[in-house]
C-alpha positions in Angstrom: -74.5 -2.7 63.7 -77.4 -4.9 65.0 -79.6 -3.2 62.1 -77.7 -4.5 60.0 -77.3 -7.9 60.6 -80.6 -8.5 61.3 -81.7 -7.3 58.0 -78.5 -9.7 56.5 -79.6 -12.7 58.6 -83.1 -12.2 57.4 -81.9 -12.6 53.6 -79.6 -14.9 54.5 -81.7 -17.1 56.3 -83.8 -18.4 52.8 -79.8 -19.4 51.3 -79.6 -21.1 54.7 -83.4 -23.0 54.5 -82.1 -26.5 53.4 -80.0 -26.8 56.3 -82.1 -28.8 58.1 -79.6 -29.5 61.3 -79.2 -25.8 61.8 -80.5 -24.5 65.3 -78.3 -21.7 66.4 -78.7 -17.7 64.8 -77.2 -17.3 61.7 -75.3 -14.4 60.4 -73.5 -13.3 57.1 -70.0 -12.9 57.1 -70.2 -10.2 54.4 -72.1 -7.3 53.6 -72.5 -7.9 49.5 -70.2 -9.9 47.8 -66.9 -11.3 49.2 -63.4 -9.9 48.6 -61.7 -11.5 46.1 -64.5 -13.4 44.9 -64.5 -13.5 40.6 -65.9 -16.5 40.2 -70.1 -16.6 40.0 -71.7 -18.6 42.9 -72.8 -22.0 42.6 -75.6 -23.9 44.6 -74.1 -25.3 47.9 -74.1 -29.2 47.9 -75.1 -30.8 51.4 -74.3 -34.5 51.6 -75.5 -36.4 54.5 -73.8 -39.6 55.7 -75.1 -41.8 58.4 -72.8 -42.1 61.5 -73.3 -44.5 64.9 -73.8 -41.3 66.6 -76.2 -39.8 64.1 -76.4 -38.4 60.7 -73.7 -35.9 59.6 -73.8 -33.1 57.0 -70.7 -32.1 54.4 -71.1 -29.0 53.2 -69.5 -27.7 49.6 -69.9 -25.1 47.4 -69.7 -22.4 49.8 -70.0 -18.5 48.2 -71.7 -17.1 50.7 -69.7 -17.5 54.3 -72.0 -17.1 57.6 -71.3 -17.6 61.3 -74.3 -20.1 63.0 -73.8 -19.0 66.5 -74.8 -21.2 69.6 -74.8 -18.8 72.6 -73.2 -20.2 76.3 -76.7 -20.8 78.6 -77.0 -17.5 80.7 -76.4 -19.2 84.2 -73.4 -20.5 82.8 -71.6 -17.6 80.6 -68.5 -17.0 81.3 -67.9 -14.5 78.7 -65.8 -16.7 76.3 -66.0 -17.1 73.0 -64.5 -19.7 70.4 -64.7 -19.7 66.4 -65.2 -23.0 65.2 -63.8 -23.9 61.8 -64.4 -27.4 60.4 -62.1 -29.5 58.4 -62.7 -31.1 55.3 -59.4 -30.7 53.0 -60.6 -27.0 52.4 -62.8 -28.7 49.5 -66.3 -29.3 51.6 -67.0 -29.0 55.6 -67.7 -31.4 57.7 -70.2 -29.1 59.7 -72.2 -31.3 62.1 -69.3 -33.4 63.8 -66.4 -30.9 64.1 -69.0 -28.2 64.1 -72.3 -28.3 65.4 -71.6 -31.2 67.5 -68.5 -28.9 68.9 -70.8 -25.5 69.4 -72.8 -27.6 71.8 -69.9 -28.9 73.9 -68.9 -25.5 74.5 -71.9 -24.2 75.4 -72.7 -27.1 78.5 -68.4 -25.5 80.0 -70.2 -22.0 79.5 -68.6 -20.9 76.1 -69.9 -19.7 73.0 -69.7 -21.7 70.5 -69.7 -20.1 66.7 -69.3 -22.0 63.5 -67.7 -20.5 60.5 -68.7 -21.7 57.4 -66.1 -20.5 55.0 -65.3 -20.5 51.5 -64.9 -23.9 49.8 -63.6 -25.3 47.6 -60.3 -23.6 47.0 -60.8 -21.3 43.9 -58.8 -22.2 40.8 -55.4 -19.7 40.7 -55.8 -18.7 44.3 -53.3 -19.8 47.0 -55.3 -22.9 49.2 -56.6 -21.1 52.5 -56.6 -17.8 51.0 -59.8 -16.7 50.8 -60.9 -18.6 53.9 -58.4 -17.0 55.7 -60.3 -13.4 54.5 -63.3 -15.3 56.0 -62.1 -15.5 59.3 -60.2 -13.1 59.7 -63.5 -11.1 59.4 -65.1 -13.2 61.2 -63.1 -12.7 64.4 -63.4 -8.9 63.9 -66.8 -9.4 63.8 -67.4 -11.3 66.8 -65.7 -8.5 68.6 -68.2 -5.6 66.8 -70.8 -7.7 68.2 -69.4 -8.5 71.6 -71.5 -6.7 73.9 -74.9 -7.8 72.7 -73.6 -11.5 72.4 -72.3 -11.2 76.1 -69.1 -11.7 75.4 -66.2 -10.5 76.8 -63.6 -9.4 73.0 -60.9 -10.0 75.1 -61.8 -13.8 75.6 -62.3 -14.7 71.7 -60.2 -18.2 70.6 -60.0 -19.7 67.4 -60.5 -23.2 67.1 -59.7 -25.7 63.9 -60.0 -29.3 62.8 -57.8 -30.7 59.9 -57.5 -28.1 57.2 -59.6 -26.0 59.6 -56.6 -26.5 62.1 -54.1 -25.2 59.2 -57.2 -21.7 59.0 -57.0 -21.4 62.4 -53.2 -21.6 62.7 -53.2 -18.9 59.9 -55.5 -17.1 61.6 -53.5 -16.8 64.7 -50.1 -16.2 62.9 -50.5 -13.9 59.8 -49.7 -10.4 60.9 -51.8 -8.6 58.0 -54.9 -8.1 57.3 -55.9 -10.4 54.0 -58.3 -8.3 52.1 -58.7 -4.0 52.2 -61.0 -3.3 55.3 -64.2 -3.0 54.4 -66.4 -0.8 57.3 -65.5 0.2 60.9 -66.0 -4.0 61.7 -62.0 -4.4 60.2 -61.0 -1.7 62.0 -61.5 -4.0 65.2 -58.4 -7.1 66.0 -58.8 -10.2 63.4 -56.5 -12.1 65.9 -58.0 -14.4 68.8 -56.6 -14.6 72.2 -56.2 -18.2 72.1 -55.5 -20.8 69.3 -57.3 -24.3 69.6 -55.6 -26.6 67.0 -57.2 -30.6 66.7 -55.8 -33.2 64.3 -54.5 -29.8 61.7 -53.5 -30.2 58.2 -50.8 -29.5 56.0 -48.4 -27.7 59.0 -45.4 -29.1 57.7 -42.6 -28.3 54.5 -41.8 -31.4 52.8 -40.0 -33.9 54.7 -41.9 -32.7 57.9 -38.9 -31.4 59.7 -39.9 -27.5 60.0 -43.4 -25.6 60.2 -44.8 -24.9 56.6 -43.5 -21.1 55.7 -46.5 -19.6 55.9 -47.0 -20.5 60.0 -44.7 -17.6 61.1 -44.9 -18.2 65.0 -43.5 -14.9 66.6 -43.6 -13.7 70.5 -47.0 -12.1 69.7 -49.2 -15.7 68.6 -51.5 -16.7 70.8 -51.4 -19.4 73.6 -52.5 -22.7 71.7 -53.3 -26.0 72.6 -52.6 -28.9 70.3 -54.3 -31.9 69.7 -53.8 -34.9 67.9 -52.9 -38.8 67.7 -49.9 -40.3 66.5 -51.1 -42.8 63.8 -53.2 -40.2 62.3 -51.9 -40.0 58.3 -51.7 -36.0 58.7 -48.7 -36.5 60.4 -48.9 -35.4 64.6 -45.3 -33.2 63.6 -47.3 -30.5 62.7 -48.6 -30.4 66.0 -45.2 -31.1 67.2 -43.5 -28.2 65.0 -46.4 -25.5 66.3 -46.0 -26.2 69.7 -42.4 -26.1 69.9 -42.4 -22.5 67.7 -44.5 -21.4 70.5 -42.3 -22.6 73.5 -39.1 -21.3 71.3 -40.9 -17.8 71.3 -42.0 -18.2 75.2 -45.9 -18.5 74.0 -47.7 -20.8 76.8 -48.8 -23.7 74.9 -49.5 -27.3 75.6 -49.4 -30.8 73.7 -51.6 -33.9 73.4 -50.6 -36.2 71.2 -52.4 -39.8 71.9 -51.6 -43.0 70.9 -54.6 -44.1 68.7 -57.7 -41.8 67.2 -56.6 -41.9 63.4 -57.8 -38.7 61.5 -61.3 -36.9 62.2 -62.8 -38.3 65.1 -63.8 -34.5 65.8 -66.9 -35.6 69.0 -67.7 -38.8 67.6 -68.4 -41.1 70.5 -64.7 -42.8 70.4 -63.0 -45.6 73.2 -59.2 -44.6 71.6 -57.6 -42.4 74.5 -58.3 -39.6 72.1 -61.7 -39.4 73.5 -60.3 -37.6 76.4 -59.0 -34.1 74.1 -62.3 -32.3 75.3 -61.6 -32.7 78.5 -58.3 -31.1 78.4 -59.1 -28.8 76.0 -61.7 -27.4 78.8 -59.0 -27.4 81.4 -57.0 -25.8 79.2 -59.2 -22.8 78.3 -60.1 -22.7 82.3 -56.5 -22.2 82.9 -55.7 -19.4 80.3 -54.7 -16.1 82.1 -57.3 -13.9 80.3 -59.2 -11.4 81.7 -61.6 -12.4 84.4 -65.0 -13.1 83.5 -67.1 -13.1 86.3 -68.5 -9.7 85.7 -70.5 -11.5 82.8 -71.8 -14.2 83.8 -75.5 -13.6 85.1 -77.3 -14.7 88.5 
């Protein structure tokens, strides 16, 4: 497996080239061309926008998904993992601020940050998420092939989503099936995480935001998640609201932040709403998860 995806990361990392922010390993998500994929590639489009905190990349045209993985400093590992999907209306990314920015967070609380960049836009005649959801659904399984060389424990992997990432991630964590026909002994591992990070999510709610949207199918075997999200943000906070109370309805340990001010996609912009607080509890939150122990992995 590590033959492999050294000789993919070296051809990948020439597609990857322009990405001047990039500063963790990069891996493809697929060996050859993606399932499902009819349409022929088109030239990723990376638009930079200047933020008070720094300049920020969007990221479109995606055919070819990768993983840009920032591993947890060896003095601090503790063996955890987290998937990082950006938002972006599952049209473009917004890969530095609920991505990159994110990967580096986790690493100073000892977790491995790793940033999917899937699929986008939404192909025409395919359902929205679909063939992100084949992107990290993989992706997860693939984590876990490589688990023991990225010192990390597979039993300690979380998915974690902004926006329309939060709707992936929510897919991610509730879809029983497989979305695409395994493709080598990598699908034959779990596609589900152990723990569901959802912050500002997208589209979780039917029309007239009084149920979860039908394809969320919370059941007794989702993950613990951890909600996040402010109440005058214009993606209504219900989603939140809906997902969390699924999970209590099914006896899943969850928990719910839902501040009073942070609008939509503050992701770790430097922020004086009380929403500038979620990574703090997010951190305790992951700290007080009743996963296997770590300990064993972290080195002297």
């Amino acid at each position: 497996m590590k033959k492999i995806l050294c000789s993919l990361a070296v051809a990948c990392a020439a597609l990857c080239a322009p990405f001047l922010f990039a500063h963790g390993e990069i891996f493809p998500v697929w060996n050859g061309t993606p399932p499902g994929e009819t349409e022929p590639p088109k030239s990723e489009k990376i638009r930079i926008t200047k933020q008070k905190s720094g300049d920020e990349r969007s990221i479109t045209n995606v055919w070819t998904p990768t993983l840009e993985i920032f591993h947890a400093p060896a003095q601090k590992n503790t063996g955890t993992a987290v998937l990082i999907c950006p938002g972006g209306g599952y049209g473009s990314l917004a890969y530095d601020h609920e991505g990159v920015a994110v990967a580096r967070w986790f690493n100073t609380i000892g977790v491995t940050g790793v940033i999917l960049k899937y699929r986008v836009p939404t192909r025409p005649k395919t359902q929205r998420a679909l063939m992100p959801l084949k992107d990290a659904q993989r992706a997860i399984s693939l984590i876990r092939a490589n688990a023991k060389e990225w010192k990390i424990n597979p039993a300690r992997i979380g998915i974690m989503g902004f926006s329309a990432g939060g709707h992936l991630s929510a897919l991610v964590s509730t879809t029983a099936e497989r979305s695409y026909k395994p493709a080598d002994a990598v699908d034959e591992l779990p596609f589900r995480p152990n723990f569901t990070i959802l912050v500002y999510p997208a589209y979780m709610t039917s029309k007239g935001d009084t149920s979860l949207a039908a394809e969320i199918k919370v059941g007794t075997d989702t993950p613990p998640a951890i909600c996040v999200h402010a109440s005058n943000d214009p993606y209504t906070s219900e989603g939140s609201l809906l997902y969390y109370k699924a999970l209590k309805k099914a006896k899943v340990p969850a928990e719910l932040h839902i501040y009073a001010t942070g609008g939509h996609g503050f992701g770790m912009r430097p922020r004086i709403q009380p929403s500038k607080s979620w990574t703090a509890a997010t951190a305790a939150w992951i700290e007080s998860l009743k996963l296997p122990d770590t300990a064993k992995n972290r080195r002297p």
